[in-house]
C-alpha positions as CSV (number, residue, x, y, z in Angstrom):
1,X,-45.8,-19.4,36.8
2,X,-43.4,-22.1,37.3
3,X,-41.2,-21.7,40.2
4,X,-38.6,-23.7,42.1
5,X,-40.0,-24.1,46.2
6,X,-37.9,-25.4,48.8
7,X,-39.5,-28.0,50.4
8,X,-38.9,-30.4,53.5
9,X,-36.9,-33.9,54.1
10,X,-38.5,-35.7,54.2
11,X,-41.3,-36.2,53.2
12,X,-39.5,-35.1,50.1
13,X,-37.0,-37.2,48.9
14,X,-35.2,-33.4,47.7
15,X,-35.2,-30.1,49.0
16,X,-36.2,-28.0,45.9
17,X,-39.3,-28.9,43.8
18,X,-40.3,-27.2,40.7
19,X,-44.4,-26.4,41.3
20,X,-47.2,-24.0,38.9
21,X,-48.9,-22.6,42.7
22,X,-48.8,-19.1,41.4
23,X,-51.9,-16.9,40.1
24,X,-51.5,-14.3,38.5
25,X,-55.0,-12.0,36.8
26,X,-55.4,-9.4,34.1
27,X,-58.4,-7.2,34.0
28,X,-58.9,-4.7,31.5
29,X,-60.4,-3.3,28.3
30,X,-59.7,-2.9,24.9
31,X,-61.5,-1.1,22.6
32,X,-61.5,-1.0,18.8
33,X,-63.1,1.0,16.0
34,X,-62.9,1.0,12.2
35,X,-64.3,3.5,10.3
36,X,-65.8,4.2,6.5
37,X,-65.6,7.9,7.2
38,X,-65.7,9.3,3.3
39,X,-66.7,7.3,0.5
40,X,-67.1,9.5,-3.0
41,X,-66.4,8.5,-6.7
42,X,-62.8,10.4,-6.3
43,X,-62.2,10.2,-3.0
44,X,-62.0,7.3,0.0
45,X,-61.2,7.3,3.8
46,X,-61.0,4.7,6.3
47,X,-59.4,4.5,9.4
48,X,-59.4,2.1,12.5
49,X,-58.1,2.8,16.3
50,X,-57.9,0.2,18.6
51,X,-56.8,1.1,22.9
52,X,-55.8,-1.6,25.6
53,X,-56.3,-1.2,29.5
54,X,-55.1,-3.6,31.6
55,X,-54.0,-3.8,35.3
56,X,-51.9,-7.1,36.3
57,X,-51.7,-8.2,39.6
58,X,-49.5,-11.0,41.1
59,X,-52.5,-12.6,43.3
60,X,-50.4,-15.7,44.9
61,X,-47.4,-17.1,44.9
62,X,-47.4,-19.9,47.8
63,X,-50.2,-22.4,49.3
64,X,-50.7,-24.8,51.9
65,X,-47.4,-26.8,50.5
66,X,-45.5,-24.5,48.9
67,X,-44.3,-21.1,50.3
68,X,-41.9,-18.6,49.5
69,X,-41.5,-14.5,50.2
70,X,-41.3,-12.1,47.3
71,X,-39.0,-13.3,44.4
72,X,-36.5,-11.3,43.6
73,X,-35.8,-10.6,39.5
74,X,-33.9,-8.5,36.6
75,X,-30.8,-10.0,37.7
76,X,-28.0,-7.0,37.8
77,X,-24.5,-9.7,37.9
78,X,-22.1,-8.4,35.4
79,X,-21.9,-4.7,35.9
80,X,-19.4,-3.6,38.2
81,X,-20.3,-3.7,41.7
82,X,-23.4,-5.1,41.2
83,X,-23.0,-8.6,42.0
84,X,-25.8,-10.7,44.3
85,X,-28.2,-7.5,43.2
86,X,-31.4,-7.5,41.5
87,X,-33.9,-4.8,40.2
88,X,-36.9,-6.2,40.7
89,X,-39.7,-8.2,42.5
90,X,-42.2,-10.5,42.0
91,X,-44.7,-10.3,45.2
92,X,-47.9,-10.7,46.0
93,X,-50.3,-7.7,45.0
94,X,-47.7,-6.4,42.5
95,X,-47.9,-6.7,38.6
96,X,-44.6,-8.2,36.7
97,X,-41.9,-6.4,36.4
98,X,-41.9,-4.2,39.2
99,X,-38.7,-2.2,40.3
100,X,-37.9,-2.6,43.5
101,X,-35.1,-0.3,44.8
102,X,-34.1,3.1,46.7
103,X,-35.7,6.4,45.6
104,X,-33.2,8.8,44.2
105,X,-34.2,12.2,44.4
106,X,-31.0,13.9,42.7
107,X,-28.0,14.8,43.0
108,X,-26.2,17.1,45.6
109,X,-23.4,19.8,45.5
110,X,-20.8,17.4,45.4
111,X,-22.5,14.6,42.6
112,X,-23.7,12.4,45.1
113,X,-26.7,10.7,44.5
114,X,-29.5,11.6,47.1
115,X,-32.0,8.7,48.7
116,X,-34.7,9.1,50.3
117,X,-36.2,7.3,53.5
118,X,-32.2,6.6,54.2
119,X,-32.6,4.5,51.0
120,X,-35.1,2.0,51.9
121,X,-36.3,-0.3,48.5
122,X,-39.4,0.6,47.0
123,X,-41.8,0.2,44.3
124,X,-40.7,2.6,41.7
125,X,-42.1,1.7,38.8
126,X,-43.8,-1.6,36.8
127,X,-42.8,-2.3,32.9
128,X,-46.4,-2.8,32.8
129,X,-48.1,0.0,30.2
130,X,-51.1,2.6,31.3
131,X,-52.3,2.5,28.2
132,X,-51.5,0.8,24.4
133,X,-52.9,2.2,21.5
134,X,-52.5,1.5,17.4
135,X,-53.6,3.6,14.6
136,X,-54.3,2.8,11.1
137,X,-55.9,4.6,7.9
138,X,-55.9,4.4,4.1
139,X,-57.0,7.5,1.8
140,X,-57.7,7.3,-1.7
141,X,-57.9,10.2,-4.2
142,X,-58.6,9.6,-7.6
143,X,-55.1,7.7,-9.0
144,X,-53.3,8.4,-5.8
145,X,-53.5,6.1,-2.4
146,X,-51.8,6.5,0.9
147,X,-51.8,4.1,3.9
148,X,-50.4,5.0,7.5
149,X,-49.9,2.4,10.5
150,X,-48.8,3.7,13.6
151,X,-48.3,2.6,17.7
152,X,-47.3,3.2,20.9
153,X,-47.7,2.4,24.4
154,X,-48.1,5.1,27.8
155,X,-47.0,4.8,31.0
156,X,-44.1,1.6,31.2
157,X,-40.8,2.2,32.6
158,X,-37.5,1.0,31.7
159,X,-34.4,0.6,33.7
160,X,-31.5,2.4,31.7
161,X,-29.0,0.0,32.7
162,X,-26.9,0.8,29.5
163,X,-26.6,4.3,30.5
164,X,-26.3,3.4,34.6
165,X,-22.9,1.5,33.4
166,X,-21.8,4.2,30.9
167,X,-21.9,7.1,33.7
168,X,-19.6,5.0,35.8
169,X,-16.9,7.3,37.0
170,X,-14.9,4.4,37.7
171,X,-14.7,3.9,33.9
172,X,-12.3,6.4,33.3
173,X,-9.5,6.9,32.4
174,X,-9.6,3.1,30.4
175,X,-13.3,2.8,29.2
176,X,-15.4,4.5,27.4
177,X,-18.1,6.7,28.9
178,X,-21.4,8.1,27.7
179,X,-20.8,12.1,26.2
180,X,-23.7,13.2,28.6
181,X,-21.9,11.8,31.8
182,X,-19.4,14.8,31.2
183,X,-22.2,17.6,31.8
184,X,-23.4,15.4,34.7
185,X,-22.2,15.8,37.3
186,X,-21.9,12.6,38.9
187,X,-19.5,11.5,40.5
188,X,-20.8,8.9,43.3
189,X,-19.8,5.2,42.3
190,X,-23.0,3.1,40.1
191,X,-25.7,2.4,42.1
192,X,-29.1,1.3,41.1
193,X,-31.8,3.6,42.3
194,X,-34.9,5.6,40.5
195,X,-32.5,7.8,39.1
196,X,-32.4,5.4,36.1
197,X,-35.8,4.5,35.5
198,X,-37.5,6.4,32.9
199,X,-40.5,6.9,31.4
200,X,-40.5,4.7,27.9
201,X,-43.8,6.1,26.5
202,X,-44.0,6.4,23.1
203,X,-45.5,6.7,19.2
204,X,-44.0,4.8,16.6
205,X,-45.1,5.4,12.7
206,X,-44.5,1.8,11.8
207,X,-45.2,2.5,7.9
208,X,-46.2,5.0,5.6
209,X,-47.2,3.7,1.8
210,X,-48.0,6.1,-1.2
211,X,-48.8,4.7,-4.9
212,X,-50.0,5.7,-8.0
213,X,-52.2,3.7,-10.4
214,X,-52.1,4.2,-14.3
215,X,-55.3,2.9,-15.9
216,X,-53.3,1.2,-19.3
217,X,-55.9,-0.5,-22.2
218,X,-52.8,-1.5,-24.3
219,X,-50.2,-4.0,-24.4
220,X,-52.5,-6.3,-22.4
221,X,-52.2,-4.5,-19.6
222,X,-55.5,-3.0,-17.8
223,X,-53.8,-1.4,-14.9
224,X,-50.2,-0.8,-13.3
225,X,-49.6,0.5,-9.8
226,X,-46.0,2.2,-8.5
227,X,-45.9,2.6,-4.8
228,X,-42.8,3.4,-1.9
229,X,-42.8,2.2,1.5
230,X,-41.4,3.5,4.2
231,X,-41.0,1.5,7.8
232,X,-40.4,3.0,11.4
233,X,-39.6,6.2,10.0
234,X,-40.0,7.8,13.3
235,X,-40.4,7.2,16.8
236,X,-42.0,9.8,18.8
237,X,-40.6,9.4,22.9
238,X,-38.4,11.0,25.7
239,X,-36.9,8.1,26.6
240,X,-33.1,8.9,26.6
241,X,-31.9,5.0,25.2
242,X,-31.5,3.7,21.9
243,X,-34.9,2.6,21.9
244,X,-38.1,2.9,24.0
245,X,-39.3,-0.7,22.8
246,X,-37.7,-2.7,25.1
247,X,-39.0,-6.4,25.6
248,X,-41.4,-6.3,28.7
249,X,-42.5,-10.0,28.6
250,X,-41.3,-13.0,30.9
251,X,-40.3,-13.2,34.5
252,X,-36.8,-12.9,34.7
253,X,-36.2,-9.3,33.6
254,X,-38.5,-7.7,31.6
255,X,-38.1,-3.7,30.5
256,X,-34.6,-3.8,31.1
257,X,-32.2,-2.2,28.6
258,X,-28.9,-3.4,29.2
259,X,-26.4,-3.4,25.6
260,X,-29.1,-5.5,24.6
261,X,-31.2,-2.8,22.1
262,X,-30.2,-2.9,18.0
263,X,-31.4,0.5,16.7
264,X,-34.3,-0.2,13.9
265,X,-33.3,0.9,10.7
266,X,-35.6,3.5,8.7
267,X,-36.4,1.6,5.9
268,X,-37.7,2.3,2.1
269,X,-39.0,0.2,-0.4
270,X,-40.3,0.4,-4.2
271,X,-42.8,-1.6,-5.7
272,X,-44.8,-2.0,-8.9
273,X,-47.8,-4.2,-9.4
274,X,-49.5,-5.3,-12.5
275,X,-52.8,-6.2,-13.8
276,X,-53.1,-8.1,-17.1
């Protein structure tokens, strides 16, 4: 938790000095459990689960020489208007990646956006997940196998910056704009408030794998396997981006998609082993 103080001259010889007086805690539990839970001549099935608690907490940030106030983080400069903003703060008492802004309730008869507390910043919302979870299992029946692996995570929050820039009204006529800013209804200039964090919980089948085996005695061959992969072929969320996954580690910005999500290609694969 590197961070640059300001510090007195003298006795410093500079005003800025780069110090590790932060502390910052995780406490938590993770659980895991693998399973045997058939096992026959003709047919097999194991399966693991394994779940992840943890609550982060930003317990200091200054001592007796070094001080500073809350940090502001998630840096907004390049979209329009947004200059000198951030979306974020890293304080004492709150976990990483806490947005820190005005609460947006909606929007009112004419497509302005409505604050409350006359749009005071708040905490509304941490990157940090409730809850992360994997799943895995292999079945076996007779000639025929199947493995699935699966994730997800519960409860983090992502600022839509992508989609806060592309319902700009001020994009128009010249720039492009997202389809669902037509049905709206906003037109208020961009402003970052709740309105565009959402919920990023989700369940991803990260690979499915079906083979066959053929028992051969000929040819010098005692057994040959075919089998197809499949990879991230689908994601289970609400999350109205490209992709729920969005990077949630470091200081500077984490869950924050701005143009900076690739979708993840559904891929398929074919393989054949052999046994001699």
């Amino acid at each position: 938790m590197l961070y640059t103080y300001s510090v007195p001259q003298p006795p410093y010889l500079v005003g800025t000095m780069l110090a590790n007086v932060g502390d910052l805690s995780n406490k938590g539990v993770e659980l895991t459990l693998n399973g045997n839970i058939i096992s026959t001549n003709d047919f097999t099935w194991d399966a693991n689960v394994s779940m992840a608690m943890n609550k982060q907490v930003i317990d200091r940030l200054s001592n007796e020489n070094f001080e500073t106030d809350a940090v502001y983080s998630g840096a907004l400069h390049g979209l329009d208007g947004m200059s000198g903003q951030y979306s974020q703060i890293i304080s004492e008492g709150y976990p990483v990646g806490t947005f820190w802004g005005p609460l947006c309730s909606g929007l009112d008869s004419t497509g302005q956006f409505i604050f409350e507390n006359e749009g005071e910043p708040q905490d509304i919302g941490n990157v940090q997940p409730k809850l992360s979870f994997g799943f895995g299992t292999s079945l076996s029946y007779k000639n025929f196998d199947l493995e699935l692996s699966a994730y997800g995570m519960l409860g983090q929050k992502v600022l839509n910056a992508t989609a806060m820039s592309l319902h700009n009204p001020n994009r128009l006529p010249a720039l492009n704009v997202m389809d669902s800013f037509i049905d709206s209804g906003i037109s208020d200039n961009m402003t970052y408030s709740s309105y565009w964090i959402e919920d990023a919980s989700f369940l991803r089948l990260q690979s499915a794998t079906l083979g066959y085996t053929f028992n051969m005695n000929n040819m010098g061959i005692s057994r040959l396997r075919l089998y197809a992969t499949g990879e991230n072929l689908f994601v289970l969320t609400n999350y109205s981006g490209t992709d729920p996954e969005v990077s949630i580690e470091g200081l500077s910005g984490p869950g924050m998609d701005w143009f900076n999500a690739y979708p993840r290609p559904i891929t398929f694969s074919f393989g054949l082993n052999v046994s001699f």
